[in-house]
Every structure is written in structure tokens, then in C-alpha cells.
C-alpha positions as CSV (number, residue, x, y, z in Angstrom):
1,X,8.6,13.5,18.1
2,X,5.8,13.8,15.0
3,X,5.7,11.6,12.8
4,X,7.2,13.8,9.8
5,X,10.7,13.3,11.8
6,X,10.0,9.8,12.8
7,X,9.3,8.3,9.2
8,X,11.4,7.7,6.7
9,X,13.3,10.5,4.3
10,X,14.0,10.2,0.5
11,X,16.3,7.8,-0.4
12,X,15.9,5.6,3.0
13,X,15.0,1.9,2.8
14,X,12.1,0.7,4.1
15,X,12.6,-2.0,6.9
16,X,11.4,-5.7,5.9
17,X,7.6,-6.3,7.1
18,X,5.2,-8.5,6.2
19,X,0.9,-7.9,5.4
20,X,-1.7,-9.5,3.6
21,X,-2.7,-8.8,0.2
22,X,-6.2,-9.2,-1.0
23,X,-6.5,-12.8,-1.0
24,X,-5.1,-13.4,2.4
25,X,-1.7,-14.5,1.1
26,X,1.5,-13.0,3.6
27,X,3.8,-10.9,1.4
28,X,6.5,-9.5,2.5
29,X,8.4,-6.5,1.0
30,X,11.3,-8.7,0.7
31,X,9.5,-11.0,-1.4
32,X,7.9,-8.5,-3.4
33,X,10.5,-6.7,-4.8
34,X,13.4,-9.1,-5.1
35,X,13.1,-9.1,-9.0
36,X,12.0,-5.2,-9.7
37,X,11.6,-1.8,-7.4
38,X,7.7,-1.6,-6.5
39,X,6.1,1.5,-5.5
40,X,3.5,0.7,-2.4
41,X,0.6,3.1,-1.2
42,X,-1.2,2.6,1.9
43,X,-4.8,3.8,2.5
44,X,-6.0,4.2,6.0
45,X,-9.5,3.0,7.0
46,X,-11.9,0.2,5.3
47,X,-12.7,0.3,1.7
């Protein structure tokens, strides 16, 4: 299976998980957008 056909399609909700933000603090996506939609972008590697 790649990963195209593994991840999720337009439309799908993302499953619950939790990371930490800048300042250490766990969020989880939950959390973050029980008042308003959010739009999240991931970068891969180290800034």
C-alpha cells in the first residue's frame, strides 16, 4: 500500500492525536479546534 491510498481523502476527519507545540505544552486536535476549524501543516525534519 503507498501512502497516497493509506492517508486520508478530502472531506475525511482526521483521527484525535496529541503533540507538542512550541512551548512544550500537549495539544491535542481535539482541544484545538473545539471552538473553530483550524488548518494544520506539518514540516518534516528540524528547523
Amino acid at each position: 500500500m503507498d501512502a497516497m491510498s493509506a492517508g486520508l481523502k478530502v472531506g475525511d476527519r482526521a483521527p484525535d492525536f496529541s503533540v507538542q507545540d512550541s512551548a512544550g505544552v500537549l495539544r491535542t486536535l481535539g482541544d484545538l479546534t473545539a471552538s473553530e476549524p483550524r488548518v494544520f501543516v506539518f514540516y518534516r525534519g528540524h528547523w
